[in-house]
VEXZA-247499 format. One line per field, with one value per residue (C-alpha): residue number from 1; residue in one letter; chain; x, z, y. Coordinates in Angstrom, 3 decimals. Layout:
! residues N
resi [NUM ...]
resn [A ...]
chain [A ...]
px [X ...]
pz [Z ...]
py [Y ...]
! end
This chain:
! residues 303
resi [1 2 3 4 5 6 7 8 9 10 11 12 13 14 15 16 17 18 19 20 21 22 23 24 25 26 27 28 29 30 31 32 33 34 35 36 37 38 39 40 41 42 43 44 45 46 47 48 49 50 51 52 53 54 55 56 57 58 59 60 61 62 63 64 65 66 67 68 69 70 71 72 73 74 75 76 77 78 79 80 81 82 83 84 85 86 87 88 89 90 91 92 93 94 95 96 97 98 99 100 101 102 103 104 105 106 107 108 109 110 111 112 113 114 115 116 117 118 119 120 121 122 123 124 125 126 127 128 129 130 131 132 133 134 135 136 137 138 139 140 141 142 143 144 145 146 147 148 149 150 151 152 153 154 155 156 157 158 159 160 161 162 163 164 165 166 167 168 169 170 171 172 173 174 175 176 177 178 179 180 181 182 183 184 185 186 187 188 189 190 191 192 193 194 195 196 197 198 199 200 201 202 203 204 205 206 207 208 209 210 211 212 213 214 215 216 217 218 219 220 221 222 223 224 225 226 227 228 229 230 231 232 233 234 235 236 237 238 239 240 241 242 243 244 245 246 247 248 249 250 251 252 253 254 255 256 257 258 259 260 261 262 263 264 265 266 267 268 269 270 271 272 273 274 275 276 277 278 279 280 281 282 283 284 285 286 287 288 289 290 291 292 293 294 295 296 297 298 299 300 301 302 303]
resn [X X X X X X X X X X X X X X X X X X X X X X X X X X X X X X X X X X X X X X X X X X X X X X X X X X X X X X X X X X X X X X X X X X X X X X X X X X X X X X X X X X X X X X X X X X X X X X X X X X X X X X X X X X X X X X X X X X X X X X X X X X X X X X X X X X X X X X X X X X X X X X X X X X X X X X X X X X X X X X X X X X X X X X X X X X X X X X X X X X X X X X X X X X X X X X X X X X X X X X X X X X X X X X X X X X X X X X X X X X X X X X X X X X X X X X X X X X X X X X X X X X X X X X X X X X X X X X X X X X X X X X X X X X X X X X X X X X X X X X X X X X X X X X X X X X X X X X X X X X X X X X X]
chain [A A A A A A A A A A A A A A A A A A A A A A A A A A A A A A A A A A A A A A A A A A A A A A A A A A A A A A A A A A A A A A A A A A A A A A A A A A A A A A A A A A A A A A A A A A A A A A A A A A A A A A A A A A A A A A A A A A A A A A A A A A A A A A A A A A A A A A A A A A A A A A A A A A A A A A A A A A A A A A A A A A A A A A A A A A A A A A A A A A A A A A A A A A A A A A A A A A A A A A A A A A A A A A A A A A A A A A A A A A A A A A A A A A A A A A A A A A A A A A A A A A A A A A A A A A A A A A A A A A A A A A A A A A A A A A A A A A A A A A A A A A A A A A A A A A A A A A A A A A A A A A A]
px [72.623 76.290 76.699 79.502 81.056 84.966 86.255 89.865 91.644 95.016 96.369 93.495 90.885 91.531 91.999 88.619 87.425 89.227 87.448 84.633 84.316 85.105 82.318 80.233 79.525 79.851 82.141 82.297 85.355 85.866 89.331 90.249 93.446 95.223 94.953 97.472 97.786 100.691 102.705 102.895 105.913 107.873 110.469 111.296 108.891 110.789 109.154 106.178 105.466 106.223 107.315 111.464 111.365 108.739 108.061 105.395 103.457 103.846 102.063 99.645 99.528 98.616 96.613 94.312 94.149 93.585 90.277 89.280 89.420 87.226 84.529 85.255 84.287 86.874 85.613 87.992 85.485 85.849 83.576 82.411 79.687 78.209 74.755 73.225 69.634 69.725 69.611 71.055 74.081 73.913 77.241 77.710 80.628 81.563 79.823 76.797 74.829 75.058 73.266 74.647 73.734 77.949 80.570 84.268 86.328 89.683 90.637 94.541 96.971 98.941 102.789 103.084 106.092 108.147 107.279 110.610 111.128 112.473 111.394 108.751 111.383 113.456 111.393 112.714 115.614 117.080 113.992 112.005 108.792 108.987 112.294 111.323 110.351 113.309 115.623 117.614 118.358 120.937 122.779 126.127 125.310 124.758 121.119 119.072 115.871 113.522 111.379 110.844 107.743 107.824 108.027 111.216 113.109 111.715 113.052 116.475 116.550 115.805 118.186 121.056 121.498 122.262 123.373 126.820 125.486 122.096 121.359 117.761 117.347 114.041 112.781 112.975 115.533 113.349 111.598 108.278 108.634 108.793 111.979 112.461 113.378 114.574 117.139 118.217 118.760 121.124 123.226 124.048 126.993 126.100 123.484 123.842 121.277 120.445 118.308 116.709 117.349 114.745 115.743 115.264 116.636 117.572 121.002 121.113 123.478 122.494 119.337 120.055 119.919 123.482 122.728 120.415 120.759 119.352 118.582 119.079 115.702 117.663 120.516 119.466 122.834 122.545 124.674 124.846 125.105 126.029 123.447 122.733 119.108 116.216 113.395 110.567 108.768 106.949 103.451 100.545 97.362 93.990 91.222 88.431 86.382 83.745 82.424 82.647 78.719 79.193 82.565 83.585 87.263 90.136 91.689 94.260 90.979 91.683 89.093 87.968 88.264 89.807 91.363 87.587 87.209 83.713 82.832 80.134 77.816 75.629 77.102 79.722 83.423 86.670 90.628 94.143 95.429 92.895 91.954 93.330 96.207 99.767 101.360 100.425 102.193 101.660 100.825 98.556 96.562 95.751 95.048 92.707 91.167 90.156 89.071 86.553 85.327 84.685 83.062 80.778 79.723 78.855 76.557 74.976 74.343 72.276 70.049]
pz [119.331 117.896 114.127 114.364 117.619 117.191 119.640 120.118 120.290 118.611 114.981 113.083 115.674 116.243 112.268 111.543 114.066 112.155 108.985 110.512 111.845 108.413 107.244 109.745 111.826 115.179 116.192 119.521 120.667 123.396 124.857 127.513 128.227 127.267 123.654 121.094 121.303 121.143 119.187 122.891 123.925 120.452 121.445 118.115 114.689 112.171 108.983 109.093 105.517 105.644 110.196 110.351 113.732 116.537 119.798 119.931 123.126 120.760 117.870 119.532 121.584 118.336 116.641 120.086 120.188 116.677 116.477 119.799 118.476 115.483 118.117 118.621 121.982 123.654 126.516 128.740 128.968 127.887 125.058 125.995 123.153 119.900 118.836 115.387 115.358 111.437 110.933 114.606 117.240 120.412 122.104 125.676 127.738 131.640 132.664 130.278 127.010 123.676 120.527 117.229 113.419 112.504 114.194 113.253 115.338 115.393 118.798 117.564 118.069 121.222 120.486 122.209 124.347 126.197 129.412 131.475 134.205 132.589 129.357 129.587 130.962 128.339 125.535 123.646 125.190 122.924 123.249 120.249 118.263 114.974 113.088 110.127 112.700 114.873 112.977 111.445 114.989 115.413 112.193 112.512 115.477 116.703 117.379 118.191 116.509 118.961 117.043 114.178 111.825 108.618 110.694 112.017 109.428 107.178 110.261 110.437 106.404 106.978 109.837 108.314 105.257 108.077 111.596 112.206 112.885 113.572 115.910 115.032 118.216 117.873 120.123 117.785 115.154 112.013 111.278 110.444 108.168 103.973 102.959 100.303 102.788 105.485 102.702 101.960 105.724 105.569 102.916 104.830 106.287 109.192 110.342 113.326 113.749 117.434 117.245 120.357 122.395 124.417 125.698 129.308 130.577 129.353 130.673 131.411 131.493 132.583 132.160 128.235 126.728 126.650 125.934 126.189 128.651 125.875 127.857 125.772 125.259 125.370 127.799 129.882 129.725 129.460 127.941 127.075 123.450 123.951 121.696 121.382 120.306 120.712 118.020 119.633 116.400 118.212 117.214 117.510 119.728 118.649 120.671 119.121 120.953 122.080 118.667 116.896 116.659 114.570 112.407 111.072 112.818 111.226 112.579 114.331 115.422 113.336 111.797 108.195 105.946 102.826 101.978 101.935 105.977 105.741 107.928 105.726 107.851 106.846 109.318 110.870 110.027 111.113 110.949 111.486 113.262 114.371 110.728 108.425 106.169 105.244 106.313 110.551 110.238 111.472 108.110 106.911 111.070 109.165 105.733 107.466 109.358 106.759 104.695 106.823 108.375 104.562 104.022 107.400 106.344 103.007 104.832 106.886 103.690 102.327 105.158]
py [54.637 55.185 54.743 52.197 50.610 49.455 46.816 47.642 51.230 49.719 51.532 49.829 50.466 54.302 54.998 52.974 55.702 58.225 57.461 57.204 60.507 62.079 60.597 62.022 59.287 58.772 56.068 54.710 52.491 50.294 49.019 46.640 47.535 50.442 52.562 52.111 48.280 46.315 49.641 51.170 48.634 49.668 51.939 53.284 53.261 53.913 52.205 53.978 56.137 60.102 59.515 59.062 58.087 58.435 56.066 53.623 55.559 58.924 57.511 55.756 58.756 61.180 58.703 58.828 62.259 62.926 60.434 62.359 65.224 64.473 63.717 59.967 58.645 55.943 54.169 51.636 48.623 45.052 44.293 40.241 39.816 41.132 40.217 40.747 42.003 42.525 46.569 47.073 45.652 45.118 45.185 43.985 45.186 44.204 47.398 47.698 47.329 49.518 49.727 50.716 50.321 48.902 46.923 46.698 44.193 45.052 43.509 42.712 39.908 39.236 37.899 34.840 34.653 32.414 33.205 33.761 36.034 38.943 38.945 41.441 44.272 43.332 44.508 47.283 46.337 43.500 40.888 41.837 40.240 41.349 41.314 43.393 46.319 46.573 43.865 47.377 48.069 45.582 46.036 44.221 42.199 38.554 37.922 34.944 33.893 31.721 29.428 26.997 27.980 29.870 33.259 32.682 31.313 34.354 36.294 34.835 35.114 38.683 39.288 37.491 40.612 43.268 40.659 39.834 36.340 34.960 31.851 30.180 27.935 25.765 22.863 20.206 18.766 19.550 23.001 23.154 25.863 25.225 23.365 25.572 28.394 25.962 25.552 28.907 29.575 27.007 28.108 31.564 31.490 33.648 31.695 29.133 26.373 25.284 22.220 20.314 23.095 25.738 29.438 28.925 32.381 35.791 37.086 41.334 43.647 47.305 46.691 45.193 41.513 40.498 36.676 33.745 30.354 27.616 24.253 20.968 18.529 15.521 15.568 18.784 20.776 24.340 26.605 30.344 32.621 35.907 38.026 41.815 41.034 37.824 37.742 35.668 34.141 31.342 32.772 35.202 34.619 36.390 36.747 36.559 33.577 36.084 36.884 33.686 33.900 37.277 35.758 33.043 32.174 30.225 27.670 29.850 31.758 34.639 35.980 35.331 38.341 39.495 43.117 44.273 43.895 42.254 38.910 37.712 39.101 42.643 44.949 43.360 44.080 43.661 45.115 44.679 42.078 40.023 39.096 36.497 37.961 37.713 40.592 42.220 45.393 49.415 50.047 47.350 47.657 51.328 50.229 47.807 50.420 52.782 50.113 48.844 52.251 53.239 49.876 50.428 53.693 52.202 49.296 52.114 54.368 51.652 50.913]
! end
């Protein structure tokens, strides 16, 4: 039986194992994909506390070997259910069964995107999903922000200090977001609004986003904007279905938990992006992390 079992080998995931192993418990982690989570497609970190500049695979890189080498175990299975048997966890993965006395679920967010044909090559590359990570990258540039929620106007707001210009092209001819900040966009005179319109392809050159096709709702022409950079802020997609009988999930199916990490259920927490909160950043995945591998040690202390 391992101490605690962590679904998800992203930031938060490997530094709850971190923690973890200080403590002198074992931690076991499972991922379904690849370690290192979403970070891994980041070409440059550079907003991470006491690092100047490192790549996404290198950190996620060190932060897998430094939880290995404190003893943590990583195994590459899908985790598909958690059951709570009061003092111990059973956790069921496509290959087997395991048994432990904690769980932390820190299974992530996936970026939704927009699905074109070349949008996944273009990542790191000029198609971006977080503006305040690699929004300093295209300092003195024309960008395009896809989307019409709070997210991307607080992008565009963000990317209109240090951008050359900044087109925010959303489906419809109202935003969603809070009119307060709807209103502030609109007072920068940098910023470009493209209503009733949908990105429908991504132009290259040398292997770079040069510009977006943008398709109009209503009458069907298309046109093109030539852009350095495309900030896809149409959403974030948890997946947390398979443990809604351990957590209690939002309506966005995030997870329900405050800066403590606990579900409401004895033994069961969670981290980084996968929970509710304001801010899904490197830094707050291993704030999470810490917080609830300190907070599982804690639960098994007092068994």
């Amino acid at each position: 039986m391992a101490d605690i079992i962590i679904v998800g080998a992203g930031p938060a995931g490997l530094t709850a194992a971190i923690y973890a192993q200080r403590a002198g418990r074992k931690a076991l982690v499972f991922e379904a994909a690849v370690y290192g989570g979403q970070i891994v497609n980041t070409p440059e970190i550079e907003n991470y506390p006491a690092i100047k500049k490192i790549s996404g695979f290198e950190f996620a890189t060190a932060l897998y070997e430094q939880a290995t080498s404190l003893g943590a175990e990583v195994k590459m299975e899908r985790v598909i259910s958690v059951t709570d048997n009061g003092s111990s966890k059973t956790v069921k993965t496509d290959n087997s069964e395991y048994e432990c006395k904690a769980v932390i679920l820190a299974t992530g967010a996936k970026n939704r995107t927009l699905g074109l044909e070349n949008e996944k090559a273009l990542i790191g590359k000029g198609v971006s999903y977080c503006a305040t990570c690699d929004g300093m990258f295209f300092r003195g540039k024309t960008v395009a922000v896809a989307g019409g929620g709070n997210t991307a106007i607080e992008d565009a707001l963000f990317l209109s200090n240090y951008c050359e210009k900044v087109y925010i092209i959303h489906r419809r001819d109202r935003f969603r977001a809070h009119e307060a900040e709807v209103a502030k966009l609109k007072g920068r005179e940098n910023v470009e609004l493209v209503l009733n319109k949908n990105v429908t392809a991504l132009k290259e050159d040398g292997g770079r986003l040069c510009g977006v096709e943008v398709t109009d709702k209503l009458t069907g022409e298309k046109s093109e904007l030539a852009v350095a950079g495309l900030f896809v802020a149409i959403g974030q997609a948890p997946d947390n279905t398979p443990f809604e009988n351990v957590a209690t999930l939002d309506n966005g199916g995030y997870i329900v938990a405050g800066e403590d990490c606990k579900t409401g259920i004895a033994g069961i927490f969670t981290a980084g992006d996968c929970r509710t909160k304001q801010v899904r950043q490197l830094t707050t995945a291993a704030s999470d992390g810490a917080a609830a591998a300190l907070a599982a040690c804690s639960y098994i202390d007092s068994l």
